[in-house]
C-alpha distance (Angstrom), angle and dihedral (degrees) to the residues before:
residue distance angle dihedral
X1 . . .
X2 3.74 . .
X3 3.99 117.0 .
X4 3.24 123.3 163.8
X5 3.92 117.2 -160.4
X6 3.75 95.6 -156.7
X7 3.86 136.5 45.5
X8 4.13 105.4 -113.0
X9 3.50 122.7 -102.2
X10 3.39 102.7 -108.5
X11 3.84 89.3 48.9
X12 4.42 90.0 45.9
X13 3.98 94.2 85.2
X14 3.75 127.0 58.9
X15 3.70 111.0 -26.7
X16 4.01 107.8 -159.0
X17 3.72 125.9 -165.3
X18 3.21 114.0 -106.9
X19 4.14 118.9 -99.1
X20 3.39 113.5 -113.7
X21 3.77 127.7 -155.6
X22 4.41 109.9 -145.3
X23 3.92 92.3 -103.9
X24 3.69 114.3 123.8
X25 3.88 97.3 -147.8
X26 3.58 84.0 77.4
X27 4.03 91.4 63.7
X28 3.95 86.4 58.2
X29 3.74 93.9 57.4
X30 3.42 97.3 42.3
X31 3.86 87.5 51.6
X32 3.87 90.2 48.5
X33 4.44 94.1 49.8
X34 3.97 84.3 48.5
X35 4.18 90.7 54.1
X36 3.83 89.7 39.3
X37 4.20 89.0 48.3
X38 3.68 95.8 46.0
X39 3.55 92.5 40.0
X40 3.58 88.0 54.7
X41 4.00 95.2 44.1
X42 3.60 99.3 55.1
X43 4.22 96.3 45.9
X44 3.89 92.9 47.9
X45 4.15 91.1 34.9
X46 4.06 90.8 71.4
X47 3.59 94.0 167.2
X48 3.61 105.3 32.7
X49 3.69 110.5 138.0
X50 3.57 119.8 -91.3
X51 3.60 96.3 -124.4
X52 4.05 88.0 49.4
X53 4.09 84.1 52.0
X54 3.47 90.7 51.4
X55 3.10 99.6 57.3
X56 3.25 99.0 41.7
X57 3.66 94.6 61.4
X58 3.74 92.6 50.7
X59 3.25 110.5 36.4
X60 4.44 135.3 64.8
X61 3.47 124.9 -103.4
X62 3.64 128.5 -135.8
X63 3.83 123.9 -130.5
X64 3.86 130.3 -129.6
X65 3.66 110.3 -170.3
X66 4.06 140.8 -178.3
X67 3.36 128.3 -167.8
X68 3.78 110.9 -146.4
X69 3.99 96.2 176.8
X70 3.48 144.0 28.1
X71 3.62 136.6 -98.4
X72 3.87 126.5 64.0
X73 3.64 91.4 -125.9
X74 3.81 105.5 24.6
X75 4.30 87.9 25.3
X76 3.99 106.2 116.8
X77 4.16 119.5 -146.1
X78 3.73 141.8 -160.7
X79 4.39 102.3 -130.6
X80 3.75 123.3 -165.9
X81 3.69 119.0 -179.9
X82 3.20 117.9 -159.3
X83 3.87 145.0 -158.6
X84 3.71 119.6 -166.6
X85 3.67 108.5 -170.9
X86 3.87 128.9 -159.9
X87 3.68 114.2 -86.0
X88 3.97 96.2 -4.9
X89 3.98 110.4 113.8
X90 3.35 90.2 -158.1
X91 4.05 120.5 92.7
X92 4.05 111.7 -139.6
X93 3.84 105.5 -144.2
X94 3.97 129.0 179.2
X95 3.78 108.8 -159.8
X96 3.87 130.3 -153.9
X97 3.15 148.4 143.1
X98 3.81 131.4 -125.0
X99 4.03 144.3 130.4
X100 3.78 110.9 -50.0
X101 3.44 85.2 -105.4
X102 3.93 94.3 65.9
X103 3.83 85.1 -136.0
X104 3.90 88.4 132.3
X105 3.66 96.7 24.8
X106 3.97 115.4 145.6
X107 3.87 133.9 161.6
X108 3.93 124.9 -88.1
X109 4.00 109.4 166.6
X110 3.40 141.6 -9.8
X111 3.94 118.6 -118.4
X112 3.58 126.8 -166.0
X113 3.36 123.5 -169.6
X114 3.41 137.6 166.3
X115 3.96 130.2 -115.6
X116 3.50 100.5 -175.3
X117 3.69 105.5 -92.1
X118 3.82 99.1 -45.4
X119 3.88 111.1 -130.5
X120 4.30 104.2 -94.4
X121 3.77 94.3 -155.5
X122 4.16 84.0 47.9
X123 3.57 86.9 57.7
X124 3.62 102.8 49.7
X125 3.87 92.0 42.9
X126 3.44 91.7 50.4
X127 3.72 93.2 53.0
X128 3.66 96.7 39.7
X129 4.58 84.6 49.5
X130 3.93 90.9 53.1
X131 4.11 87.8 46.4
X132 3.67 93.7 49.6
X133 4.12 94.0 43.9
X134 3.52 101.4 48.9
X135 3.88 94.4 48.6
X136 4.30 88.3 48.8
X137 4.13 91.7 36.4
X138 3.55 110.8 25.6
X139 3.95 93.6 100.8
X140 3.73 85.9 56.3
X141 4.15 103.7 48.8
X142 3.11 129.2 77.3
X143 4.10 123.5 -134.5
X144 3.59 100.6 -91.5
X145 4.12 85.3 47.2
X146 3.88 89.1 50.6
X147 4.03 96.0 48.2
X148 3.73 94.2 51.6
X149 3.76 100.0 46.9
X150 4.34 79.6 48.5
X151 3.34 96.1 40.1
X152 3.76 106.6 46.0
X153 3.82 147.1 34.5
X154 3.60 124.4 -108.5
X155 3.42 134.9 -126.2
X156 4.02 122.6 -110.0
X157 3.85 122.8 -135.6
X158 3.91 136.4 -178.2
X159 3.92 97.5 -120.0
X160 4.04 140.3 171.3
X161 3.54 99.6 -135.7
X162 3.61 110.8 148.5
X163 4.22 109.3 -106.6
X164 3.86 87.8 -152.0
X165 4.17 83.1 52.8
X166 3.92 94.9 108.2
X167 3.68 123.2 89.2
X168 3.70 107.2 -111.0
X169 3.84 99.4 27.4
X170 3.73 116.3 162.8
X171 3.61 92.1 -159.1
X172 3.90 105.5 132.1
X173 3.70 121.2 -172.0
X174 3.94 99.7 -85.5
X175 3.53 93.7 52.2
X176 3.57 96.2 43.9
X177 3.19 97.7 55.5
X178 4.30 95.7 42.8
X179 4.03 78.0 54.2
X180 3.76 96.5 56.0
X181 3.42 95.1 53.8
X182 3.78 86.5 80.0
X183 3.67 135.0 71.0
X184 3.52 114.6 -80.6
X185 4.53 122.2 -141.3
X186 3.85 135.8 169.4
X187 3.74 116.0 -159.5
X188 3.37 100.4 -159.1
X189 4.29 150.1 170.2
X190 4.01 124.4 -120.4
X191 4.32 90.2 -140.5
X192 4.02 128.3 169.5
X193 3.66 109.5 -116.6
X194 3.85 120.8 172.9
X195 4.02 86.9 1.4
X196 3.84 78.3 -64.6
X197 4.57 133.5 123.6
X198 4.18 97.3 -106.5
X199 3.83 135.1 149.9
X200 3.76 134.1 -128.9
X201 3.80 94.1 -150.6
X202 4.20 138.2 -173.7
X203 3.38 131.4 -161.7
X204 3.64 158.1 -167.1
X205 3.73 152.3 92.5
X206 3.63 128.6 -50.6
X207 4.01 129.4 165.8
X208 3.38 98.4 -105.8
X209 4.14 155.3 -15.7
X210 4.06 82.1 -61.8
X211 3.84 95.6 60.1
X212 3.67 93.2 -117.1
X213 3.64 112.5 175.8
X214 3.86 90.3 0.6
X215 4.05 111.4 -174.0
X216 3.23 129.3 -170.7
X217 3.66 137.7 -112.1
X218 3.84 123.8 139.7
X219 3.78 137.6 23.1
X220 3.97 139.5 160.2
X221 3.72 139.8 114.9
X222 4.05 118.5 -74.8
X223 3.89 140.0 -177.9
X224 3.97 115.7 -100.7
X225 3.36 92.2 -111.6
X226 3.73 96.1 55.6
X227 3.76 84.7 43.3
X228 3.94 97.5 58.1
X229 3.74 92.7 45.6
X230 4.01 91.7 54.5
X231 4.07 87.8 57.0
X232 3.71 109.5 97.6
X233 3.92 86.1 -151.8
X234 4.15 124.0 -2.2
X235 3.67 94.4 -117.0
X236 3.67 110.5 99.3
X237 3.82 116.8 -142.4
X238 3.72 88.4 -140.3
X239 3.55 116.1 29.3
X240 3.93 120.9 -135.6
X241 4.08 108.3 -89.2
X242 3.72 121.8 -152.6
X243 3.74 84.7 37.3
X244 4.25 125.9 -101.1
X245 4.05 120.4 -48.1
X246 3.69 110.3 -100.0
X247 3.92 133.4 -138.1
């Protein structure tokens, strides 16, 4: 069984998503390193938890990558993919290293690391957000757009965007008002769209800073300027993890 207890060094500083060019091959390889890193996980992880396995098998991944040489096609990078399971504070990561591309991609060691008791109802938000995007947006990404908002978890802000700000809201005037007396948050991905900084953004209420009782309201893709002047301060109360999508 290989466990490691730490992250490597190479991998401790900033980890970066990797940059993704628009061709869809690259989806297919990603998709076959995350079946070859889970497969991998759950035979040499014996006595992982059953819940942990569970979810595991069911659920995506995200991806934190470094490049550590150049060239998209001849380039060389340092992949961990990584499973962060629902009240577990510790990070499950399969390490390897392969062409940036992830074309030849296979599992080395497991990592696990801990994260400090990552937020469960962040978790299940997050991967309910990315479900709910791609199926409204995905004729409108591109690949790279696509991969991160799969790949990686997305930040949470305090924000003013209107709850009645979808088209086809059935807010009416009671329940709006019932709904604002709540806190209001966006998780949300930095994407490229139109070789321009935007965000694929969802929103709602929740009870507090932990997302308890988060429901939801709004969603879509906006500019980064739009995005910034939603944010009731620039500080996110969960910061982005698995790093911000790259040109």
């Amino acid at each position: 069984m290989k466990i490691g207890s730490k992250i490597p060094l190479l991998l401790a500083g900033c980890l970066v998503l990797l940059g993704l060019c628009g061709c869809q091959s690259n989806e297919y390889y990603h998709d076959q390193a995350v079946q070859k890193a889970r497969s991998y996980l759950l035979e040499e992880l014996e006595d992982m938890p059953f819940m942990d396995q569970e979810y595991i098998k069911f659920n995506r991944p995200f991806l934190l990558v470094e490049q550590i040489s150049s060239g998209y096609r001849t380039g060389m990078a340092q992949v961990c993919i990584c499973w962060m399971t629902p009240g577990n504070p510790d990070v499950y990561m399969v390490y390897g290293v392969s062409g940036v591309r992830m074309i030849d991609w296979s599992p080395q060691r497991i990592i696990r690391r801990n994260f400090n008791n990552p937020n469960k109802d962040y978790v299940k938000i997050a991967a309910t957000a990315a479900d709910d995007l791609l199926k409204a947006l995905y004729p409108m990404l591109d690949a790279a757009a696509v991969n991160h908002i799969r790949f990686t978890m997305p930040g949470v802000w305090k924000c003013n965007i209107p709850l009645d700000s979808n088209p086809g809201s059935t807010l009416d005037e009671t329940g709006l008002k019932r709904a604002e007396e709540l806190p209001r948050y966006v998780l949300a991905w930095q994407i490229t769209q139109g070789g321009q900084q935007a965000w694929a953004y969802y929103g709602g209420t929740a009870k507090n800073d932990q997302l308890e009782g988060f429901k939801n309201y709004f969603s879509g893709v906006c500019s980064d300027a739009e995005f910034r002047s939603s944010m009731t301060s620039a500080d996110p109360v969960i910061a982005p993890f698995g790093a911000r999508e790259q040109k």
